[in-house]
C-alpha positions as CSV (number, residue, x, y, z in Angstrom):
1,X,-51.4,58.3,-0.7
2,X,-53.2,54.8,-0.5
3,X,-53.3,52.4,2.0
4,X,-50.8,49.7,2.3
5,X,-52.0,46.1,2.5
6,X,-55.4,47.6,2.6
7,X,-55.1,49.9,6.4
8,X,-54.5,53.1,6.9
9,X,-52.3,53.8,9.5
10,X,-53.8,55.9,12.5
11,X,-51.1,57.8,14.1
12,X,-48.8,58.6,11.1
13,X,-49.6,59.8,7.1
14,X,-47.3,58.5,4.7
15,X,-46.5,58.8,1.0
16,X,-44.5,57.4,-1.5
17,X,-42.0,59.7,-4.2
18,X,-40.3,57.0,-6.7
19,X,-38.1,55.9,-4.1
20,X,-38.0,57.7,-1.3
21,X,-41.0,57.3,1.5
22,X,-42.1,60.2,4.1
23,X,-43.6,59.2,7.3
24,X,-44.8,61.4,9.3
25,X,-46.6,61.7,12.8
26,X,-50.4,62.4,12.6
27,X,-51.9,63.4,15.8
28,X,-51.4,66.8,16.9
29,X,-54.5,66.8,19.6
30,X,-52.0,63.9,21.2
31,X,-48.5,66.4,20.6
32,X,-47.7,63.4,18.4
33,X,-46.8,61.2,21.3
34,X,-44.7,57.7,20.8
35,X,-47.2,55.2,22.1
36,X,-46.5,50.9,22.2
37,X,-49.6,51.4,19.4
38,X,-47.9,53.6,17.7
39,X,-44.4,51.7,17.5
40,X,-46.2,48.4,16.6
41,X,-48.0,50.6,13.9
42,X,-44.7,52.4,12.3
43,X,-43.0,49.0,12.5
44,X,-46.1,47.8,10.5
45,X,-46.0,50.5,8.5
46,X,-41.9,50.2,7.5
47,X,-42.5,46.6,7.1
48,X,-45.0,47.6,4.5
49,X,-43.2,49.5,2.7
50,X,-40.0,47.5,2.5
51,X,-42.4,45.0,0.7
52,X,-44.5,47.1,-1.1
């Protein structure tokens, strides 16, 4: 995994397999909850990888 436009996303790991992408939730402390921060940051993170 590397970081996309130079971030690494803090609630969700993510890697790239020709061309499929898996994103997944990162924080099992939390119960990997669905936060406004963490739907800005997966819409980030798709963005990102639309473009990538």
């Amino acid at each position: 995994m590397t970081a996309m436009a130079g971030r690494k996303p803090k609630h969700f790991l993510w890697e790239v397999e020709g061309r499929i992408a898996k994103v997944r939730l990162d924080r099992p402390e939390r119960k990997n909850p669905l936060t406004f921060d963490s739907y800005a940051e997966l819409r980030d993170t798709f963005r990102d990888l639309v473009y990538a």
